[in-house]
SESE-668083 format. One record per residue (C-alpha): residue in one letter; x, y, z; residue number from 1. Coordinates in steps of 0.1 Angstrom, whole numbers, plus 5000, padded with zeros to 4 digits. Layout:
# residues N
<vose type="A" x="X" y="Y" z="Z" seq="NUM"/>
...
END
This chain:
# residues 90
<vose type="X" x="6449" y="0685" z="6060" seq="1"/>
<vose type="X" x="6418" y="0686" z="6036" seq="2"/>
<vose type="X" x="6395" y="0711" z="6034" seq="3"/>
<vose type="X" x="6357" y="0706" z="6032" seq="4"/>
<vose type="X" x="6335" y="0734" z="6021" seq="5"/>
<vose type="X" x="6298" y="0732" z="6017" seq="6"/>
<vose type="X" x="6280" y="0765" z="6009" seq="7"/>
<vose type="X" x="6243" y="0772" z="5988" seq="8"/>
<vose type="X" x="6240" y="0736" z="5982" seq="9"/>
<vose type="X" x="6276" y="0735" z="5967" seq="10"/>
<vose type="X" x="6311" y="0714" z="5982" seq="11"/>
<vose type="X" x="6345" y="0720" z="5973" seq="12"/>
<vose type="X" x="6367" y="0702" z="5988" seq="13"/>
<vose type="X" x="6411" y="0708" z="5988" seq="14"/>
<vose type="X" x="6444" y="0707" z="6005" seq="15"/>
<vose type="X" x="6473" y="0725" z="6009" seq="16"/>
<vose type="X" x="6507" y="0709" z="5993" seq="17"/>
<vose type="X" x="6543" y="0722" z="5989" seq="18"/>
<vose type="X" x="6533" y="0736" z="5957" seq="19"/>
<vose type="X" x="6501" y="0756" z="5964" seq="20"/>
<vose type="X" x="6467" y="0749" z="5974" seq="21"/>
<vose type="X" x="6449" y="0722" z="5956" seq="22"/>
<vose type="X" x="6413" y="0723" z="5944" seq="23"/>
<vose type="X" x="6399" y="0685" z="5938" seq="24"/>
<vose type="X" x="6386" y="0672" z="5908" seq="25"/>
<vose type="X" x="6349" y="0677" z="5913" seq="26"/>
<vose type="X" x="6345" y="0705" z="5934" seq="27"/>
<vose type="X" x="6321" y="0730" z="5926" seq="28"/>
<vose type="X" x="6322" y="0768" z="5928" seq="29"/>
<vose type="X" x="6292" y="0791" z="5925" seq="30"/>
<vose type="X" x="6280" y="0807" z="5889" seq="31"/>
<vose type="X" x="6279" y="0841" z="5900" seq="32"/>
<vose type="X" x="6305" y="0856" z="5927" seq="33"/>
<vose type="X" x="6288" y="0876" z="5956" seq="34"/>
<vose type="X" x="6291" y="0911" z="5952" seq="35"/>
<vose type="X" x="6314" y="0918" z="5980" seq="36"/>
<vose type="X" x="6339" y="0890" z="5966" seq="37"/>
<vose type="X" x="6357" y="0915" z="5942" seq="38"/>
<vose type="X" x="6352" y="0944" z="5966" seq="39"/>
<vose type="X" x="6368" y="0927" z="5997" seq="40"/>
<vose type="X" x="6387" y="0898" z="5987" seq="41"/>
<vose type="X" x="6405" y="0908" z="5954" seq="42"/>
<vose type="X" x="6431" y="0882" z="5948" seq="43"/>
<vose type="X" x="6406" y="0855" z="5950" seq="44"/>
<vose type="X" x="6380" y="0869" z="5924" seq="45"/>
<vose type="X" x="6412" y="0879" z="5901" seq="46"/>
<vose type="X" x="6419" y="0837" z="5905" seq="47"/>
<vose type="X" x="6382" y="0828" z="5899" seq="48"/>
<vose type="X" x="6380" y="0849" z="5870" seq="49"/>
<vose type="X" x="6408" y="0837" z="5854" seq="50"/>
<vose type="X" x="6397" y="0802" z="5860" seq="51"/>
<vose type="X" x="6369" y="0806" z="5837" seq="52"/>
<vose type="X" x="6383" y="0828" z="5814" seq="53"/>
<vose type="X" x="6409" y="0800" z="5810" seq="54"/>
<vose type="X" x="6382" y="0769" z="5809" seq="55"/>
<vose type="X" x="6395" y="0756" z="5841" seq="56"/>
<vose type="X" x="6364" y="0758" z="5857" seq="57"/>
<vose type="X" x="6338" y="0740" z="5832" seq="58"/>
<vose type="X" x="6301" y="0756" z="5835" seq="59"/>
<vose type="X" x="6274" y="0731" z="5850" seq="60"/>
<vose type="X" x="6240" y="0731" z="5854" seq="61"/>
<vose type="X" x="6239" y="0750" z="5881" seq="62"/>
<vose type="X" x="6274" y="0757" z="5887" seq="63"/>
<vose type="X" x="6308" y="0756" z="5880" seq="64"/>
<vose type="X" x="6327" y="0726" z="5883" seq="65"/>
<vose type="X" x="6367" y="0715" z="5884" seq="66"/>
<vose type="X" x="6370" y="0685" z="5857" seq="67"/>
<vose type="X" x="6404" y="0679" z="5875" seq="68"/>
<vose type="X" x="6425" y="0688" z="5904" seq="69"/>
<vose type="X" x="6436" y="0719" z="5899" seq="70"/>
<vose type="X" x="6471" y="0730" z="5920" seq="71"/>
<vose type="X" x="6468" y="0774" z="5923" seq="72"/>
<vose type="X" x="6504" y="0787" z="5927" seq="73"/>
<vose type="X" x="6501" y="0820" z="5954" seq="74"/>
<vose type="X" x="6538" y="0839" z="5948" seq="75"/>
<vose type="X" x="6528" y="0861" z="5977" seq="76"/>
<vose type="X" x="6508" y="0855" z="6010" seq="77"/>
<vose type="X" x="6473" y="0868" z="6020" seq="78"/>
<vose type="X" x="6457" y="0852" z="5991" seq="79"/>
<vose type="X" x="6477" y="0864" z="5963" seq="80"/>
<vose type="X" x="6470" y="0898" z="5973" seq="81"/>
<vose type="X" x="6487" y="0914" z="5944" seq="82"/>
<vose type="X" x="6473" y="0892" z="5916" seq="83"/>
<vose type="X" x="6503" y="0875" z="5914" seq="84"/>
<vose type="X" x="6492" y="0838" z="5908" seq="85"/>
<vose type="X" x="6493" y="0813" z="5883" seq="86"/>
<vose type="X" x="6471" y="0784" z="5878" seq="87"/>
<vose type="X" x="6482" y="0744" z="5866" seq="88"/>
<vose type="X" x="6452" y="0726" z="5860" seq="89"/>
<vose type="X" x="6455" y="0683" z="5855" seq="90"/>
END
């Protein structure tokens, strides 16, 4: 099953595989995180800030953008909850 998100003028689009959740080559992802994201949602602002700390995510014009599929690795439910993740970019 793909995934299709559009959001602020943005799309991401993914899938789920055995491995993890895959981000497609092309998707975009916002500049700046809403406030709430790091507050709320933990595990996925730890992931998005590691993948631009890493380079994963390559800055845009007016956003972020995945230069290739990207497979995110949760070793725990609920989003990696506990920070325990690893990202395999290519």
């Amino acid at each position: 099953m793909k995934y299709i998100h559009n959001a602020k003028g943005l799309k991401a689009e993914g899938y789920e595989s055995t491995s993890g959740f895959v981000v497609c080559e092309g998707s975009q992802a916002a500049l700046e995180a809403v406030p709430p994201m790091k507050a709320h949602v933990r595990g996925i602002f730890e992931i998005r800030e590691k993948l631009i700390s890493t380079g994963v995510l390559s800055s845009a014009d007016d956003s972020y953008r995945f230069p290739a599929s990207t497979l995110i690795l949760f070793l725990y439910t609920e989003f990696a909850k506990s920070g325990d993740q690893d990202i395999i970019a290519g």
